[in-house]
C-alpha positions as CSV (number, residue, x, y, z in Angstrom):
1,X,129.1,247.4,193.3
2,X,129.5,248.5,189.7
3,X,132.9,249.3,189.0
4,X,133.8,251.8,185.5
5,X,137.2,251.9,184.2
6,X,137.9,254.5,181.1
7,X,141.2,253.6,180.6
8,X,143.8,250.8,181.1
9,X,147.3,250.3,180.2
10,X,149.3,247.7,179.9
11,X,152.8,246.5,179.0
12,X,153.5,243.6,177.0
13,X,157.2,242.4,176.9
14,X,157.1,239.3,173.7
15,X,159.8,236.3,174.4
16,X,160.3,233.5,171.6
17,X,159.4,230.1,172.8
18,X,162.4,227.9,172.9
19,X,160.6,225.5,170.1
20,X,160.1,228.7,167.5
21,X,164.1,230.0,168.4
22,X,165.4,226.4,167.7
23,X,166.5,225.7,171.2
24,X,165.8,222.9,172.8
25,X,165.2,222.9,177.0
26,X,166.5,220.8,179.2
27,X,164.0,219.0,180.8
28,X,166.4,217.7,183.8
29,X,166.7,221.0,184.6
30,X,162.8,221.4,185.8
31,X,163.3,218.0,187.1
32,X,166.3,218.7,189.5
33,X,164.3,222.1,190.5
34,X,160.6,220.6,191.3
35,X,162.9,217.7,193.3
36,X,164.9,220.4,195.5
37,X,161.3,222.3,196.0
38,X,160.0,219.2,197.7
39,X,163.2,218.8,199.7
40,X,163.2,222.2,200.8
41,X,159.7,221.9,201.8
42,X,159.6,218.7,203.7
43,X,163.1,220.5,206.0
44,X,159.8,223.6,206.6
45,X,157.6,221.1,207.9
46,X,160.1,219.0,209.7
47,X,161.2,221.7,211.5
48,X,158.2,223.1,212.0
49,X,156.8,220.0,213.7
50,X,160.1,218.8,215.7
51,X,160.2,219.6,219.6
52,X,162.2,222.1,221.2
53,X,165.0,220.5,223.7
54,X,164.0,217.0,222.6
55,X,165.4,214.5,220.5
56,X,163.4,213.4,217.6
């Protein structure tokens, strides 16, 4: 199925990368976040796989 579109628009919001503003990230920061993601997600699947009225 052919599809024709005349006209789009868009809107574009610029940010500075922290390297061209002089700023430097922290990379603990993405660290501490990616490490409390995993945590989070193995308490999902641990309770997700844990009997009811049992004791694991």
């Amino acid at each position: 199925m052919t599809t024709r579109v005349e006209r789009v628009i868009s809107e574009v919001i610029p940010q500075q990368d922290a390297s061209e503003s002089g700023e430097k990230g922290d990379e603990r920061w993405s660290d501490k976040e990616k490490i409390m993601a995993t945590m989070a997600h193995h308490e999902r699947l641990k309770l997700r796989v844990a009997a009811e009225g049992f004791d694991d």
